[in-house]
C-alpha positions as CSV (number, residue, x, y, z in Angstrom):
1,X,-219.5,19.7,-36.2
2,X,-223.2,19.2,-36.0
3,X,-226.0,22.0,-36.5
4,X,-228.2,22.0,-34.1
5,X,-231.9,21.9,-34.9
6,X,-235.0,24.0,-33.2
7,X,-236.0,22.1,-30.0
8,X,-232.8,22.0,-28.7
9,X,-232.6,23.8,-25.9
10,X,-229.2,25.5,-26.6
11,X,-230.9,27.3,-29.2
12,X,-233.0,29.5,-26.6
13,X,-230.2,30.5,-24.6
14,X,-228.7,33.7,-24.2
15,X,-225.1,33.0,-24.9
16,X,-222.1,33.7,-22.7
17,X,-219.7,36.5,-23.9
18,X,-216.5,35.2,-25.2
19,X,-212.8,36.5,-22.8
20,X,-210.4,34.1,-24.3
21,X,-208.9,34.5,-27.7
22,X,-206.7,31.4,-28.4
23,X,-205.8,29.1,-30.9
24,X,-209.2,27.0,-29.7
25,X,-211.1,29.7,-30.7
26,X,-209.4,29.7,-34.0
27,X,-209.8,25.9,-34.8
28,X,-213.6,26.2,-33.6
29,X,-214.5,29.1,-36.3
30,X,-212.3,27.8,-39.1
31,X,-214.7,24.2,-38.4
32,X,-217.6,26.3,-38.1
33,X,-216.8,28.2,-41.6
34,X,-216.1,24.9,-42.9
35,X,-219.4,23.5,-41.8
36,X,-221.5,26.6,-43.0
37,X,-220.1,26.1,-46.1
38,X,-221.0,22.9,-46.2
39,X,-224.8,23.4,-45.8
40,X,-224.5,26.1,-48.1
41,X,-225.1,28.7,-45.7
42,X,-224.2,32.2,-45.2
43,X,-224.1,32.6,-41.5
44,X,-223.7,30.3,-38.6
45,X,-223.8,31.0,-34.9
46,X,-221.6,29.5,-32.1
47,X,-225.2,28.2,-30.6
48,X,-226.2,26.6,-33.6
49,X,-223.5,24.3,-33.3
50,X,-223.2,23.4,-29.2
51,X,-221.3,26.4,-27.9
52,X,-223.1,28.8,-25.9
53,X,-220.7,32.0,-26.6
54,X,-221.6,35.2,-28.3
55,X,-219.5,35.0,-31.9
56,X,-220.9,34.4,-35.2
57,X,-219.3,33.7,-38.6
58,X,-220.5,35.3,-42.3
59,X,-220.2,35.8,-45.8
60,X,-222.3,36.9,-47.7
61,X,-220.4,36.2,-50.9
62,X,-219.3,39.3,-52.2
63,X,-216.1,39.6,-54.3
64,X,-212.6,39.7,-52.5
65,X,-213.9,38.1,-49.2
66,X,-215.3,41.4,-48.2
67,X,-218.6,39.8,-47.0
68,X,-216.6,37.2,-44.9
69,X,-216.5,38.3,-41.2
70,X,-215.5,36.7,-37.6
71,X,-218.1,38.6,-35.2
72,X,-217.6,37.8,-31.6
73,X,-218.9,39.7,-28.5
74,X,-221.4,41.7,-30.9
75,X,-223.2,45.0,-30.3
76,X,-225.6,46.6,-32.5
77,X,-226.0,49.9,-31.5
78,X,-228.4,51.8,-34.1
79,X,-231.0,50.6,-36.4
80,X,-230.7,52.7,-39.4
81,X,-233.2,53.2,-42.5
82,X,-237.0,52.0,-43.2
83,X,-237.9,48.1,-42.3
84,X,-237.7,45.8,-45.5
85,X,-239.1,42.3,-45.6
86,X,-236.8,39.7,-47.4
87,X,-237.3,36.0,-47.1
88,X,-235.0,34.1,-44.4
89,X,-233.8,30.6,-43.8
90,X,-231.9,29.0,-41.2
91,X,-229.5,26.3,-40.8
92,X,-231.1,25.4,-37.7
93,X,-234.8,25.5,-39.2
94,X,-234.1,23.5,-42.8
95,X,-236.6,23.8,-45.6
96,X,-238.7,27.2,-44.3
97,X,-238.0,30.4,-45.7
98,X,-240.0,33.0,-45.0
99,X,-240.2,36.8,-45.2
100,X,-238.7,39.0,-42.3
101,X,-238.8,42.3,-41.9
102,X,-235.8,44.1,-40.4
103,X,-234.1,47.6,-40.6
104,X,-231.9,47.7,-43.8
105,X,-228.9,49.0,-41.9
106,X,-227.4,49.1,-38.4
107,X,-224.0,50.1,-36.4
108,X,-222.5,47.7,-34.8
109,X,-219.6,47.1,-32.7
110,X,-217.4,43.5,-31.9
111,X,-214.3,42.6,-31.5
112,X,-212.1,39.7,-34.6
113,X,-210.5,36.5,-34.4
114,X,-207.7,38.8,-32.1
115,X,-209.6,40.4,-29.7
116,X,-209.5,43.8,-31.3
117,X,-212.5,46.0,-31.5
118,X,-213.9,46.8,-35.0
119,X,-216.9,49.6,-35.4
120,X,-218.9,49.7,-38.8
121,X,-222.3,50.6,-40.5
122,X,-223.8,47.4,-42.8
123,X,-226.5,47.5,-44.8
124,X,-228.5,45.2,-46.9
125,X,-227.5,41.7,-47.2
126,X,-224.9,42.0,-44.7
127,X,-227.3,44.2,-41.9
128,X,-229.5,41.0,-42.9
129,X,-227.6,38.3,-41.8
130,X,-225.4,40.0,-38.7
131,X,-229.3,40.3,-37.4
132,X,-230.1,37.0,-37.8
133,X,-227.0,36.0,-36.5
134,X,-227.1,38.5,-33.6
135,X,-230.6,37.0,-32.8
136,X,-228.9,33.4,-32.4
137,X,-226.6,34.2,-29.7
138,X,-229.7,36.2,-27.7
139,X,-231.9,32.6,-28.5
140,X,-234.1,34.4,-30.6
141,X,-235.1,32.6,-34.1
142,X,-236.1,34.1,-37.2
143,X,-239.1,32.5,-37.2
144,X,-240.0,34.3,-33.8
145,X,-240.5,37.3,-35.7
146,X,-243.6,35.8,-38.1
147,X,-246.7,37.3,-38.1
148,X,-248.9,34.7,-36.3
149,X,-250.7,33.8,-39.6
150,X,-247.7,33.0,-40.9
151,X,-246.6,31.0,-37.8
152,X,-250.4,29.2,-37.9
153,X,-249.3,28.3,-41.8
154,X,-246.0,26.9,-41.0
155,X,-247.0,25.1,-37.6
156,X,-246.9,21.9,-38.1
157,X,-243.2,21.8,-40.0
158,X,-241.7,23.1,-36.9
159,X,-243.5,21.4,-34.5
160,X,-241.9,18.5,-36.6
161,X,-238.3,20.0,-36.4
162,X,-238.6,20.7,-32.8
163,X,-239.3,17.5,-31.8
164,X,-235.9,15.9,-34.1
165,X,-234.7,18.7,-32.5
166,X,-235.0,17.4,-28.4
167,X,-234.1,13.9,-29.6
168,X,-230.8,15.1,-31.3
169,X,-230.1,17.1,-28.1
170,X,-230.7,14.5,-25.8
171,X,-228.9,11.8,-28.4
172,X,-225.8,14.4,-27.5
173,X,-226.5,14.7,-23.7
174,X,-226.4,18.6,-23.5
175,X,-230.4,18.8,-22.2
């Protein structure tokens, strides 16, 4: 399973909401875990890896799996507390972090590996990364949301990312 990297054009698509839950489904987040993992990451989206679907994986490494979720067909439906910044990366954008600001908790709404529907409130390192993650599957990028001074300073590394980026993509024949 390959990560995709800015420039390819999957990564700007609004995914496609995801009606079957079968043992495909399964295999493709237990690779996808498997790959995040990998790259040390703590989040990976089913665009960020080919599949233009809404459902995201997570952990953000808290004790007894707690932080480890399957999110597919995702709804954030409130934004709750002040806006913190808090530096980012991305799997599909290596070697820039950044600061983002985003709201330190929100109430969201999706449905697990079986279909059924799970309603809760996250906050702080978990609001974090279903936001990021949410983001993906709308083709929005974290580093969308960079002041443009910011964006001027880190210019030049993406335009170098986005252009591997459209050669990997083409390389796998989904442009």
């Amino acid at each position: 399973m390959e990560v995709r990297i800015i420039g390819d054009p999957i990564l700007r698509k609004r995914a496609k909401k995801v009606v079957e839950f079968n043992s495909k489904l399964k295999e493709i987040i237990n690779d996808m875990f498997s790959t995040m993992y990998l790259y040390d990451g703590v989040g990976l989206a089913a665009p960020q890896v080919g599949i233009s679907l809404r459902f995201f994986i997570m952990d953000s490494r808290e004790d007894n799996d707690k932080g480890k979720k399957i999110v597919i067909n995702p709804e954030i439906n409130e934004f709750l507390g002040e806006n913190v910044l808090y530096e980012e990366g991305c799997l599909s954008i290596p070697d820039i972090f950044e600061n983002i600001e985003r709201p330190e908790g929100i109430k969201v709404r999706y449905q697990d590996i079986d279909g059924n529907f799970i309603e809760e409130e996250l906050h702080g390192y978990q609001a974090r990364i279903f936001q990021h993650e949410f983001d993906h599957l709308e083709g929005i990028l974290f580093t969308d949301k960079l002041p443009i001074i910011k964006k001027t300073m880190v210019k030049k590394d993406l335009i170098k990312l986005i252009e591997k980026g459209k050669k990997r993509a083409l390389e796998l024949g989904d442009v």
